[in-house]
C-alpha positions in Angstrom: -47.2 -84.7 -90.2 -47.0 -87.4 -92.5 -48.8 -91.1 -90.9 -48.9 -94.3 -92.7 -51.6 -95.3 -94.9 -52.0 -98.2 -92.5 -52.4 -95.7 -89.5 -54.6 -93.3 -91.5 -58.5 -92.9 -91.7 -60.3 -92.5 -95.1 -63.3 -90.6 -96.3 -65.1 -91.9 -99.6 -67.4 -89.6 -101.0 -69.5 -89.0 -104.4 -68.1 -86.4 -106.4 -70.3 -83.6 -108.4 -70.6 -82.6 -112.1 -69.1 -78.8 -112.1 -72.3 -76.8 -111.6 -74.1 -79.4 -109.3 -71.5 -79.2 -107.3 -70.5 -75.0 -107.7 -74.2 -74.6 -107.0 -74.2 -77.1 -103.4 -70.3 -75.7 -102.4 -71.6 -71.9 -103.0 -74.5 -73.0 -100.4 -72.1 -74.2 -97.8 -69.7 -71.0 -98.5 -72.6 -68.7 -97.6 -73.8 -70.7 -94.7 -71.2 -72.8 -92.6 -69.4 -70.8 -90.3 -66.2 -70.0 -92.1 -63.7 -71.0 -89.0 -65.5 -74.5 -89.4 -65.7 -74.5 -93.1 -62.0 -76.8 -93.8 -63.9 -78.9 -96.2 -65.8 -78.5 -99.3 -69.7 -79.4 -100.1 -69.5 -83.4 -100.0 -71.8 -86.2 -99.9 -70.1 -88.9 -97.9 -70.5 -92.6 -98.7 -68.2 -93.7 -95.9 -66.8 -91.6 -92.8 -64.0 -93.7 -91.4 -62.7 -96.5 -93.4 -59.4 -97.9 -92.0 -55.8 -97.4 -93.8 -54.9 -100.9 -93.0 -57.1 -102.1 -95.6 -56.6 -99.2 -98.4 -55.2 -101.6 -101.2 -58.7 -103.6 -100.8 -61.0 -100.6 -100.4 -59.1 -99.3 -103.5 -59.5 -102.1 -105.9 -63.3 -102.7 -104.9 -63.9 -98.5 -105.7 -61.8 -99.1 -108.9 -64.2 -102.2 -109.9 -67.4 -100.4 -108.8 -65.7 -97.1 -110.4 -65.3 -98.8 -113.9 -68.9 -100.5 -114.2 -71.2 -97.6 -112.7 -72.3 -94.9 -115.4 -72.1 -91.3 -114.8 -75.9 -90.9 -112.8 -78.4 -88.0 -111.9 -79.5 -87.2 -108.1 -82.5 -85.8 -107.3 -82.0 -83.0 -104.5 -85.3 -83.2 -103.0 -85.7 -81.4 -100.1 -84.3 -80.3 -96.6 -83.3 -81.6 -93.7 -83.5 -79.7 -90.7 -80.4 -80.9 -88.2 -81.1 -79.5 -84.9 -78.0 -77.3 -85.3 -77.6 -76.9 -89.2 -79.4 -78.0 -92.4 -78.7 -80.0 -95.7 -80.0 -81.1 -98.5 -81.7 -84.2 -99.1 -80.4 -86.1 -102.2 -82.3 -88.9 -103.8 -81.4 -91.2 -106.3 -82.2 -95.3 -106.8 -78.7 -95.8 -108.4 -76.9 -93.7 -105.8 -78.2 -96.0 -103.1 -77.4 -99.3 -104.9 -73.4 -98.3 -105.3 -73.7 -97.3 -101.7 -75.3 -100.7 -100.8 -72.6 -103.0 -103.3 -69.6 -101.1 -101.7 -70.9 -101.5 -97.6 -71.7 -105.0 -98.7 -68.4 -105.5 -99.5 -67.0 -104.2 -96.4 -69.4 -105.3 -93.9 -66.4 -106.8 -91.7 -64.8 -103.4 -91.5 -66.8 -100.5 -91.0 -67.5 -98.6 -88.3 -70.8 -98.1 -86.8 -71.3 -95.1 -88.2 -71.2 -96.3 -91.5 -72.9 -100.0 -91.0 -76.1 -97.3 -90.1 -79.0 -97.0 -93.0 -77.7 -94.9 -95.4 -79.2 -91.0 -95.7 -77.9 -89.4 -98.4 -77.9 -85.7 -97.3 -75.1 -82.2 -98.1 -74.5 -80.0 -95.3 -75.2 -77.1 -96.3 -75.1 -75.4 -92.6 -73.6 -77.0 -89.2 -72.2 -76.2 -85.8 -74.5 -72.8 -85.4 -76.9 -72.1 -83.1 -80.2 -74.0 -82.9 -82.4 -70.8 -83.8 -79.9 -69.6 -86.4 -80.1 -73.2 -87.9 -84.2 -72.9 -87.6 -84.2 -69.5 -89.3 -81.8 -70.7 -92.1 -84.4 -73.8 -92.6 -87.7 -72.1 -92.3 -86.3 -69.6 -94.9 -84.5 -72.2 -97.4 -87.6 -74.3 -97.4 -90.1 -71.9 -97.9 -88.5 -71.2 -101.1 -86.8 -74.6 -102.0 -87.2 -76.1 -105.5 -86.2 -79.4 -106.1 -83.2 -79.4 -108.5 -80.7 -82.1 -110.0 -77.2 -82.8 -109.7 -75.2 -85.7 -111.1 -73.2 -88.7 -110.0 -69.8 -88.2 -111.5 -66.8 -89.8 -109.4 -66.0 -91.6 -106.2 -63.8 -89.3 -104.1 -61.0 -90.9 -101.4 -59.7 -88.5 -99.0 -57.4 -88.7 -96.1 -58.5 -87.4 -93.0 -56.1 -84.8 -91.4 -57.9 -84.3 -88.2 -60.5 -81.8 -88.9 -59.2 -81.0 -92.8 -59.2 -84.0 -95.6 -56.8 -84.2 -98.5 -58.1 -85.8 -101.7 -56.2 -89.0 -102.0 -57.4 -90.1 -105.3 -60.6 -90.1 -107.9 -62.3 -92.6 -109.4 -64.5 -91.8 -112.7 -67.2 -92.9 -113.4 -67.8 -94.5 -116.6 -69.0 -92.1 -119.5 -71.0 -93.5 -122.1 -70.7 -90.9 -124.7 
């Protein structure tokens, strides 16, 4: 089934560098029950941004795209979900692209997305709440703090439960 950009919903997220994000997707492989598991390990920006205004969301994630360097995150922690876990991702920069895009956008997005902004991957969702506890308990006891970096702004099309990646947008490398 093929819809219209204008009657589509979009997903932005922050793509990975390669073994940041092979090290986060293995976690959700191992974890998130597989009938459940359509997607892979993603840190979203914005959950539902509307297809009627594509061309405009698309030109602002170009501009912030072109002008925001490749950037570390700091995976700090856990977070314990009630019915899953994820990790807890910190980083200064990663906040302020967040901020510049949902500035832009203010008008449009849902209330979801116009919430404070907790950068977080889930890792584990839609279990029950002890198997979630037990997966917690045992992840944090052990849990280092780690990096990953910044690399890409991701667009995907949501498919009703599935997404398809629409398009990327690189960061800028200053090598």
């Amino acid at each position: 089934m093929n819809q219209s950009n204008e009657a589509a919903v979009f997903i932005l997220t922050l793509g990975f560098d390669e073994v940041g994000f092979k090290r986060l997707d293995g976690m959700r492989r191992a974890h998130f029950p597989a009938k459940r598991n359509l997607i892979p390990a993603h840190l979203t920006l914005f959950h539902k941004l509307p297809g009627e205004n594509l061309e405009s969301f698309t030109q602002d994630i170009e501009e912030v795209a072109s002008t925001t360097s490749v950037f570390p995150i700091q995976v700090g922690g856990l977070r314990f979900l009630g019915y899953g876990t994820a990790y807890v991702l910190e980083s200064p920069k990663l906040i302020r692209l967040r901020a510049d895009l949902a500035t832009r956008w203010t008008s449009t997005l849902s209330p979801q997305d116009a919430q404070r902004f907790k950068p977080h991957v889930t890792i584990q969702n839609k279990v029950g709440a002890p198997v979630a506890r037990s997966l917690f308990d045992r992840l944090d006891a052990e849990f280092e703090p780690f990096t990953v970096e910044g690399r890409a702004l991701l667009l995907w099309r949501y498919l009703d439960g599935p997404w398809s990646l629409e398009r990327r947008f690189d960061l800028r490398t200053d090598d």
